[in-house]
N, C-alpha and C positions, 0 to 999 in steps of 0.2 A: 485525449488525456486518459489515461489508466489509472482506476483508483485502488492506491495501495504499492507497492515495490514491483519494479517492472522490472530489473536486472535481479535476478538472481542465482544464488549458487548451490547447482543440484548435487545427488548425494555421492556422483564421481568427481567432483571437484569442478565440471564445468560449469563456465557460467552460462546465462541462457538471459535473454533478451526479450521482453514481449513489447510488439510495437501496432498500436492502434494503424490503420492505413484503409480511410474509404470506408469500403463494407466488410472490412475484415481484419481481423487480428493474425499480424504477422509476429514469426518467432525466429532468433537466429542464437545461434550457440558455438560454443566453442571446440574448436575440431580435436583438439586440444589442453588441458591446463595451461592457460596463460599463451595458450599457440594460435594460431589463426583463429579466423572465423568461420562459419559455413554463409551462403548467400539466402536470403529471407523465403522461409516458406510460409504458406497461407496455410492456419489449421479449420482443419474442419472440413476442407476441399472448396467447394462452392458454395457453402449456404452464404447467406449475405446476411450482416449483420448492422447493427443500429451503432454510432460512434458512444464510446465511454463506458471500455470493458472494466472488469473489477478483475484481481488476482490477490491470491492466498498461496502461503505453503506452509505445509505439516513440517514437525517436527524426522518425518520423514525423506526428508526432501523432494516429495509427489510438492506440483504447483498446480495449482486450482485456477481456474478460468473460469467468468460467469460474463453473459452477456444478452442484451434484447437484440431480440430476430423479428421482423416484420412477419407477423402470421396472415390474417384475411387483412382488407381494405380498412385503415384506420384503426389498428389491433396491434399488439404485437408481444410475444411469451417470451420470459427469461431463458437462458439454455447454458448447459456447464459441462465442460471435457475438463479433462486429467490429464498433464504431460507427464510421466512417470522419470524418464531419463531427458537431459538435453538432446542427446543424439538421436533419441528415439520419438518418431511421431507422435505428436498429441492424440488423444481419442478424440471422435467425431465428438459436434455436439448435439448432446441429449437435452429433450425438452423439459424442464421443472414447472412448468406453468405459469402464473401471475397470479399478485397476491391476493386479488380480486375475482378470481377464476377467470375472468376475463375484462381486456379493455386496451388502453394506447398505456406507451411507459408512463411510467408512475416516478422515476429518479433514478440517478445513479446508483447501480447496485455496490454493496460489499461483501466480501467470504473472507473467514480465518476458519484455521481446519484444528479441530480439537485434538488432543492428544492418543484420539484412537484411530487417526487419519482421516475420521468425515468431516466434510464440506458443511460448513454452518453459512448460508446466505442469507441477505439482511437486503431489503429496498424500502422504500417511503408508501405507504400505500393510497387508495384514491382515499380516505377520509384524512391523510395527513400526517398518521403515526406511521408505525414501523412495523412491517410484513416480514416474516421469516419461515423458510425451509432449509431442512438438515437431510443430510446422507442415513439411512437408515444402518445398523451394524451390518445387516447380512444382506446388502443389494437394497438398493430402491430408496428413495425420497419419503420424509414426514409429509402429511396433509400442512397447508400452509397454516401459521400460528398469528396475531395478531399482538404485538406488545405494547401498544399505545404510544402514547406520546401525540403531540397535536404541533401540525406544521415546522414538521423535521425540515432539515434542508440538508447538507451532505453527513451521509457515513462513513466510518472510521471502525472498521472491525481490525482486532487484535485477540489472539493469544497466547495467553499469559507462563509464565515460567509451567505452571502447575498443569498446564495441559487444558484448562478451561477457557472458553472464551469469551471476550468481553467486545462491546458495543457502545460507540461514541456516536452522540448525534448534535448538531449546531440546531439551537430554535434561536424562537425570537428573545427569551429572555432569558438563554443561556445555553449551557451544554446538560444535556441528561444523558445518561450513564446504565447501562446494562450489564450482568454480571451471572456468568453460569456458576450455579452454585452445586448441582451434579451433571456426572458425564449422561450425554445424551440427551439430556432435558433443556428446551429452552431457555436463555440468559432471563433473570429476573432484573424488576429497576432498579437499581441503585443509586445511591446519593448522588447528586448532580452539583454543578454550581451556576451562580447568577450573574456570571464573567461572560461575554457574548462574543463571539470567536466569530470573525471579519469570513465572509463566505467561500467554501471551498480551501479551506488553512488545515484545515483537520488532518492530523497522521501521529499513529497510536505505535508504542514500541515495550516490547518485554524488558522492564531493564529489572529486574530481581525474583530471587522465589516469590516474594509477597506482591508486587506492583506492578503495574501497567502506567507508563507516562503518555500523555496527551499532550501535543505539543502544538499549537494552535497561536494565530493574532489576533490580537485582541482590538477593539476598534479604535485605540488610538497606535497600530501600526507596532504595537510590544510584541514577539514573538514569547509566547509563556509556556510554562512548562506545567503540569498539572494532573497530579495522581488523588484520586477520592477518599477521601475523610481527611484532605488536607485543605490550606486555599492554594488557587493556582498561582506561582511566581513568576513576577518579568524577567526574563533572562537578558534579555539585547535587543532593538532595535532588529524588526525585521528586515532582512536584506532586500526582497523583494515582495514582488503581492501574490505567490502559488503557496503552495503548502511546503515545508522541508520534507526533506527524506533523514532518515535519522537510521545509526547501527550502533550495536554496544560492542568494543572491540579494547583490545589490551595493547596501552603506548607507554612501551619502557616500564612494563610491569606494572600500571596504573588501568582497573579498570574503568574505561573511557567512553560518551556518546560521543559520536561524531555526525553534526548537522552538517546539511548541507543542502542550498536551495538558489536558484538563480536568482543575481540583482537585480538589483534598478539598474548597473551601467551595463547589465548585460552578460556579463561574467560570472561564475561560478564560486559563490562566497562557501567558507570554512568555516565551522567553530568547532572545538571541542573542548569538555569537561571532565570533570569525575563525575561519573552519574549516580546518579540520584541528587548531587552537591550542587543544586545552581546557586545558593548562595557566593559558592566559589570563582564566579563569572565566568565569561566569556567574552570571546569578540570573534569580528568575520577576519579572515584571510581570502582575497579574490584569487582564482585561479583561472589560467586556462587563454582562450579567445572571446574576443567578445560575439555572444550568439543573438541569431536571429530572436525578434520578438515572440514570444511564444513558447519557448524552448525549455522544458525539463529536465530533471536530475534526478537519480536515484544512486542512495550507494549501497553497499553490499561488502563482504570479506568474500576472501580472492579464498583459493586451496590450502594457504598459507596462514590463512585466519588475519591477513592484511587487505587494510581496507582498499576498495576499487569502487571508483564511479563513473558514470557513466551519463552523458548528455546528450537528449536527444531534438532535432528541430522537427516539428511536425508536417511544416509544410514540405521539404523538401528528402527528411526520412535521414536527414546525416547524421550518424553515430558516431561518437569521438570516447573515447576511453582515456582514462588514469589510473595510476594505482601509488600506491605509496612508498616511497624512496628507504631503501635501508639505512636512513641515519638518523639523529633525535626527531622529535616532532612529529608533525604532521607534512612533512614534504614531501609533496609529488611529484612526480613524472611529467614531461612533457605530453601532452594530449595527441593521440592518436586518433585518426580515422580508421573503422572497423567496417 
């Protein structure tokens, strides 16, 4: 599983694909706008890598990769390459260290890349809080930072309309909240809440100049929506037990989130709102085939600023695509294999 949006779309309109496989992270893209696919390459060549890559992208459409590499016997260092275009090779991956100078993983990492293009990475470290290294302006990596927090469990990096990025973490007695308040300098704590978000739910989206929404379940099975110095609201019944993937995009002149996260039957549920307006509800729409257990979603806007998603099965690597129908609503396409 990939933490963070793993179909995305680069700054020539194609879309690009990042897909976990083994000991490596595989990429495919589009040959094309909306035109074929290319067949999966392996980045980085041969290093062999640890399952549960993380992915970011700038406001420049460069897509950040960060992932554990087996270093000596029972060890093992973070490492981060840049895909700059879909079409064009990822960079190798370069070593960042561990948050601890050294030791075995520590947790799922996360990157969002700030508005000056650097890589901000976030992991759990060995006392429990949250370890952090950034892209220096002119070449090269910060020495790692330590931000506290005590027995984190998954992260959720995001950045914000304003170019800053911010840092969601699931504890035991809630969600705590980090917030960069200048470029370049590590995210400070911010206000949290004491709402307990069900493990591995976490996924953070830019939906205005001023906010960041966190959209997480909560442990009776509520999918909620929740930006800080407010309380978090129950939106719907979650569809399923992963995290949603969530986009802001425009239906019929209305600006819209559109969730989207695999069910319980298996199928590919819907929702969308006016964002920031969950008062205004929602509800699921299933789409698609019913997929193997295990199976992922991510959606994204296509070249056309229309939304496209994208399902993947882990075990077996099958990719199926959608995108959205040019008539009212939110209707899609029959699901394609890619």
């Amino acid at each position: 599983m990939v933490n963070g949006d793993w179909l995305l779309r680069g700054r020539d309109g194609r879309l690009t694909v990042y897909l976990p496989s083994d000991d490596a992270v595989l990429c495919r893209a589009e040959l094309a706008p909306g035109g074929p696919w290319e067949a999966p390459r392996r980045i980085g060549g041969d290093q062999r890598l640890h399952p549960g890559p993380a992915v970011g992208q700038g406001a420049d459409g460069y897509a950040h990769l960060v992932a554990w590499r087996p270093t000596v016997k029972g060890e093992s260092g973070l490492v981060h390459s840049t895909h700059f275009r879909p079409r064009l090779a990822p960079l190798d991956w370069n070593p960042i260290g561990h948050p601890d100078k050294k030791g075995d993983r520590t947790g799922t990492p996360a990157v969002a890349v700030d508005a000056e293009g650097r890589a901000h990475v976030f992991v759990r470290d060995g006392g429990g809080g949250v370890g952090t290294v950034a892209q220096k302006e002119k070449g090269g990596w910060t020495p790692w930072e330590h931000l506290g927090g005590e027995d984190v469990g998954q992260l959720a990096a995001v950045t914000g309309r304003s170019g800053r990025v911010e840092l969601y973490a699931a504890g035991p007695d809630g969600i705590l909240c980090w917030r960069q308040e200048e470029p370049g300098k590590p995210p400070g704590r911010a206000e949290g809440t004491d709402v307990r978000a069900r493990s591995g739910t976490l996924r953070a989206l830019a939906t205005s100049a001023e906010h960041t929404t966190l959209f997480f379940t909560d442990q009776e099975g509520q999918l909620c929506a929740w930006r800080p110095g407010s309380d978090p609201v129950r939106l719907l019944a979650a569809a399923g037990p992963g995290p949603v993937s969530a986009v802001r995009c425009v239906i019929e002149g209305h600006d819209c989130t559109v969730l989207a996260q695999p069910s319980a039957s298996g199928r590919v549920a819907f929702a969308a709102y006016p964002t920031e307006q969950e008062p205004a509800g929602a509800w699921w729409t299933e789409s698609g085939p019913r997929l193997a257990a295990g199976a992922v979603v991510s959606v994204a806007l296509d070249e056309y600023g229309e939304v496209v998603a994208a399902s993947l099965d882990p075990a077996t690597g099958t990719l199926l695509l959608t995108r959205r129908k040019d008539e009212p609503g939110l209707a899609l396409r029959a699901w394609q294999e890619v």
